[in-house]
C-alpha positions as CSV (number, residue, x, y, z in Angstrom):
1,X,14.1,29.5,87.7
2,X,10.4,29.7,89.0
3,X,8.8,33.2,89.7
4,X,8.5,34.0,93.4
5,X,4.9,34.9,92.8
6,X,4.8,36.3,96.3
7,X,7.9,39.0,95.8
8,X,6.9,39.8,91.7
9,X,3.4,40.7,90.3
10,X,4.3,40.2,86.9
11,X,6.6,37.7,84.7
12,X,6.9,38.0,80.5
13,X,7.9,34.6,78.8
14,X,11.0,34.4,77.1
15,X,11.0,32.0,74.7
16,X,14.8,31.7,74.2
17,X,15.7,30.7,77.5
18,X,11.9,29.1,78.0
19,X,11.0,30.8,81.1
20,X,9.4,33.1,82.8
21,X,11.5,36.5,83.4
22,X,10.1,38.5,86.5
23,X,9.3,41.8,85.8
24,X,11.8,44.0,88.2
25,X,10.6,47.3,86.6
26,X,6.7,47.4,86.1
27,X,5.1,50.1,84.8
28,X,3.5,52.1,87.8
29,X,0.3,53.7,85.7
30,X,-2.6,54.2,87.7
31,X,-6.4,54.1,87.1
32,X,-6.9,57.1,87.9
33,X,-4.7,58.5,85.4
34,X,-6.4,57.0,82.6
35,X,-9.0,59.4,81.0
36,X,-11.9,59.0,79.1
37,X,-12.5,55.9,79.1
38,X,-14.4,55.6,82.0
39,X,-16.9,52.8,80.9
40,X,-14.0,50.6,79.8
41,X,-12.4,50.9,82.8
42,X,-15.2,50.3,85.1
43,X,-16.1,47.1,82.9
44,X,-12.3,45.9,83.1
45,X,-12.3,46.0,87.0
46,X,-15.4,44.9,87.5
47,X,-14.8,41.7,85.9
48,X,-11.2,41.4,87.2
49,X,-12.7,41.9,91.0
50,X,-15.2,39.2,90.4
51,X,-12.4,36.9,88.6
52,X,-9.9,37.2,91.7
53,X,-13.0,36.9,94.2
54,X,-13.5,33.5,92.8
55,X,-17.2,34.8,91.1
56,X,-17.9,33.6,87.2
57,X,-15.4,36.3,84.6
58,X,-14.8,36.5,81.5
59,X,-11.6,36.9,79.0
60,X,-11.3,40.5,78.0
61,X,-10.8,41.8,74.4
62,X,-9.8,45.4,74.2
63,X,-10.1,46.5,70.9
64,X,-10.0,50.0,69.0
65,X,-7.8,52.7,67.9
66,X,-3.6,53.1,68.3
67,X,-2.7,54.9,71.6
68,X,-6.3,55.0,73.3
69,X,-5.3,53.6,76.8
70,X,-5.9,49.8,76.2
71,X,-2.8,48.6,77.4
72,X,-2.3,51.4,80.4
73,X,-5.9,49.9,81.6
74,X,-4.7,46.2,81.6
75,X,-1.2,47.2,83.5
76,X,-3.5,50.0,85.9
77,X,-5.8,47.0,87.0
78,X,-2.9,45.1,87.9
79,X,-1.6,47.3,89.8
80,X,-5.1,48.0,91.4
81,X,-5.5,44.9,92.5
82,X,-1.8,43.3,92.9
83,X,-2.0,43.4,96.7
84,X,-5.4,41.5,96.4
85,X,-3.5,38.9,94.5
86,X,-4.1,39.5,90.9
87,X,-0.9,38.5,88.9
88,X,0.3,38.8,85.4
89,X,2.3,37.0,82.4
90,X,2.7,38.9,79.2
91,X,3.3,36.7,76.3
92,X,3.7,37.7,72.6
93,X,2.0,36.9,69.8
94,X,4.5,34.5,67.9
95,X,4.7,33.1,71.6
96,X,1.4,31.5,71.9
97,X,2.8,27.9,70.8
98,X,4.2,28.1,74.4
99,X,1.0,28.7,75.7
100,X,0.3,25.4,77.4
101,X,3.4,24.9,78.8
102,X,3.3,28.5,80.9
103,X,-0.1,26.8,81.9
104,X,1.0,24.3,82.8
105,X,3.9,26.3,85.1
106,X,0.9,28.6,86.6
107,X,-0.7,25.1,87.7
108,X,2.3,24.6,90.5
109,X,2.0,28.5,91.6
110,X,0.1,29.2,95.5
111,X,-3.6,29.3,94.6
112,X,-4.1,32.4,96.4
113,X,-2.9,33.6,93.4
114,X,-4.9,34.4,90.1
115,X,-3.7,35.1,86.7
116,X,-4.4,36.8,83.5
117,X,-2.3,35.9,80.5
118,X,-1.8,39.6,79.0
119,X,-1.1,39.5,74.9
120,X,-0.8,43.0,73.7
121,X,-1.8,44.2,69.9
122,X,-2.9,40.4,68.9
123,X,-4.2,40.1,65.3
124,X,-3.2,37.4,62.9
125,X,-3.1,37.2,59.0
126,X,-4.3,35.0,56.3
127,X,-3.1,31.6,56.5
128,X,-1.5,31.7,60.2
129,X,-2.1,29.7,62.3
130,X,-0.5,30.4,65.6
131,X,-3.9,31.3,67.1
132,X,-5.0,27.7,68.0
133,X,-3.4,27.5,71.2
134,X,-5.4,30.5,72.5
135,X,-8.6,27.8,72.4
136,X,-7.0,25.9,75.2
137,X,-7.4,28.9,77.3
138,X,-10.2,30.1,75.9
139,X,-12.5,27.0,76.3
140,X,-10.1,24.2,76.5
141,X,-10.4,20.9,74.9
142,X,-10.7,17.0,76.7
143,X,-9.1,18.9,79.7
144,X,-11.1,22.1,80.9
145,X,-9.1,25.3,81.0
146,X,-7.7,26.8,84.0
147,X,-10.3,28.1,86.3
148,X,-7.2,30.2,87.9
149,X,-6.6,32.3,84.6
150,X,-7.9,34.4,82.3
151,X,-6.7,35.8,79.0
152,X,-6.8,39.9,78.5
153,X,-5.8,40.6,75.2
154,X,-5.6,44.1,72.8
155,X,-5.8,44.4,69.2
156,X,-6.6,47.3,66.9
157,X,-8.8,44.9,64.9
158,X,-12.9,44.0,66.3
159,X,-11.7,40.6,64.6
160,X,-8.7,39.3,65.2
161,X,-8.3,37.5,62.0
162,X,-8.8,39.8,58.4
163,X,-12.1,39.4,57.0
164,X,-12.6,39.7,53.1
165,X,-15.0,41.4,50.9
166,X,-15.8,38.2,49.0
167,X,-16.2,36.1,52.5
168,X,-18.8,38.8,53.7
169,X,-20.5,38.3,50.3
170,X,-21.3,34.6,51.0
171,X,-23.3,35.1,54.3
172,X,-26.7,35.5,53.7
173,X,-30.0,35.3,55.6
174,X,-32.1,32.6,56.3
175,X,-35.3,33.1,57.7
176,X,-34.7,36.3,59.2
177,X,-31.0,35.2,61.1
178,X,-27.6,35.8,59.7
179,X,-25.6,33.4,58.3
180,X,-21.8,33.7,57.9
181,X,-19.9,31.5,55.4
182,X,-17.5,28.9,56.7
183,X,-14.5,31.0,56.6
184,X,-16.0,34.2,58.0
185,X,-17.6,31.7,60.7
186,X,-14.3,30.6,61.9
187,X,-12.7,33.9,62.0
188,X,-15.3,35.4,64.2
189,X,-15.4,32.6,66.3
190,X,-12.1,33.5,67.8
191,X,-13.6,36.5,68.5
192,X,-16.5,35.6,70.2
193,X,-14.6,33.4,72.7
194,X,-14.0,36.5,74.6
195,X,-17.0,37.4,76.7
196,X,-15.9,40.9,77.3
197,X,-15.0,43.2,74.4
198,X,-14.4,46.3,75.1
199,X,-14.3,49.0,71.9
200,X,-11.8,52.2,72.4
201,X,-12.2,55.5,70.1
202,X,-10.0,58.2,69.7
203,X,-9.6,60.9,72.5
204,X,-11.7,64.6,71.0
205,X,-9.6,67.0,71.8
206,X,-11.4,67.9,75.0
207,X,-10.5,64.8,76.9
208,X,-6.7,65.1,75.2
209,X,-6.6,68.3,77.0
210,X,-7.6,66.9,80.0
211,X,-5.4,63.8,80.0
212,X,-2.7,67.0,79.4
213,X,-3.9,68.9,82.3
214,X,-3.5,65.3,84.8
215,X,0.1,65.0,83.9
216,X,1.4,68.4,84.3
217,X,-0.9,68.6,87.9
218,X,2.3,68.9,90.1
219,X,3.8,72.2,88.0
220,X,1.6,75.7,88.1
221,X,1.6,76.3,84.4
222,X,-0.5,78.4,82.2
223,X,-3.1,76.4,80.9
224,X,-4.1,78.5,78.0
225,X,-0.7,78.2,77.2
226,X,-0.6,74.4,77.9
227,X,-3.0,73.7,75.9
228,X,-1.3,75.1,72.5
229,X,1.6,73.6,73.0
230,X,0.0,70.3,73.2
231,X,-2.4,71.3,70.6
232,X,0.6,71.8,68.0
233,X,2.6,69.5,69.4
234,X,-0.6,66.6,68.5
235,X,-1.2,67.9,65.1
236,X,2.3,68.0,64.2
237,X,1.9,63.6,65.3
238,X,-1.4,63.7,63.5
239,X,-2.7,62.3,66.4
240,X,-4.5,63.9,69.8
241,X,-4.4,60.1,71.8
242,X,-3.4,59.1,75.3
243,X,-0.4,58.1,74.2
244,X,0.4,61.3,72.2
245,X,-0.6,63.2,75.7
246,X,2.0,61.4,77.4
247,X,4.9,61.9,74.3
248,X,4.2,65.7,74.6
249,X,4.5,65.2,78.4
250,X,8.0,63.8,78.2
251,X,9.1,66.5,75.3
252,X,7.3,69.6,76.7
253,X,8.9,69.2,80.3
254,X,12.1,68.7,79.4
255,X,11.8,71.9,78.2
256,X,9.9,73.8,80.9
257,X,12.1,72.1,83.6
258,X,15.6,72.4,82.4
């Protein structure tokens, strides 16, 4: 079954069955919604606008703290921009071995049409190898990789691939310029094949508040009184993220709401 890129704005791979499963259901967060990460989100959509305008883009590496909106801005853009025909194919992780094959299937799709490959939390650890396929996209081999897609990927390390102690022990400089060893050299490589990387830090409690406020905007509440209940809701998770804003959301109107 082939996705009807023109009904569906998304497809994940399914690695079972080999195919690409349209996405029925997408997840309808906004760009607007996301706050406090302003820069990141300008840079995102800048570089997305200039990819599906046919300008020069880069890949994307979103990289930072658990629950700090990277994923929300990858699925917001695409919704942003879906009607100017931005698509999207999430793959996983231990699914990248099928990466050139659902390149391969983007190669037949309308080319009014452009893509980004989406791999959320990617990191890999010592001795894997599953990684390699990402070079075809990233900078492709004899054959040149597809001008039509880009790769948007999120990981909670800067480098994808864990550094050690001893490894950072053997660079050294030379004449003034930094020199990693081999190994490190490698790992950072990987890294560097992404032309836009984009850090994320965790919300103060200010912006958590805020992010609060947006998604309780349709009910007259008490903010005062808002705000504690998120407050001690978010140290009870021992976190104050985006995402913790939008668990206390789901428990604290239940309540309110009946």
């Amino acid at each position: 079954m082939r996705v009807d890129w023109h009904q569906y704005h998304a497809a994940v791979w399914r690695s079972h069955s080999q195919k690409l499963k349209p996405v029925e259901r997408l997840d309808p967060v906004r760009l607007d919604e996301l706050k406090g990460i302003d820069k990141q989100k300008q840079a995102l959509l800048d570089n997305t606008l200039h990819f599906i305008e046919g300008r020069t883009s880069n890949h994307a590496m979103l990289w930072g703290a658990r629950g700090t909106g990277k994923s929300s801005l990858i699925k917001a853009v695409l919704n942003h921009l879906a009607l100017q025909g931005l698509r999207m194919v999430q793959v996983d992780k231990d699914d990248l071995a099928y990466l050139p094959e659902i390149l391969d299937s983007l190669e037949e799709a309308d080319e009014q049409f452009r893509f980004v490959v989406f791999c959320d939390d990617l990191s890999f650890e010592e001795g894997e190898s599953s990684y390699k396929p990402l070079k075809t996209l990233l900078e492709g081999g004899l054959e040149l990789p597809p001008e039509h897609v880009r790769l948007y990927a999120t990981s909670n390390r800067r480098h994808l691939l864990p550094e050690k102690q001893s490894e950072n022990q053997l660079s050294g400089l030379v004449d003034g310029e930094v020199h990693y060893a081999d190994s490190l050299e490698d790992k950072l490589a990987l890294s560097d094949r992404f032309g836009l990387n984009l850090s994320f830090y965790p919300a103060n409690w200010e912006n958590y508040f805020s992010i609060v406020e947006s998604l309780f905007a349709d009910l007259d509440l008490d903010q005062q009184q808002l705000h504690e209940a998120a407050r001690l809701f978010a140290m009870g998770r021992g976190s104050h993220s985006g995402r913790t804003a939008k668990q206390f959301y789901h428990y604290y109107r239940a309540r309110i709401t009946g």
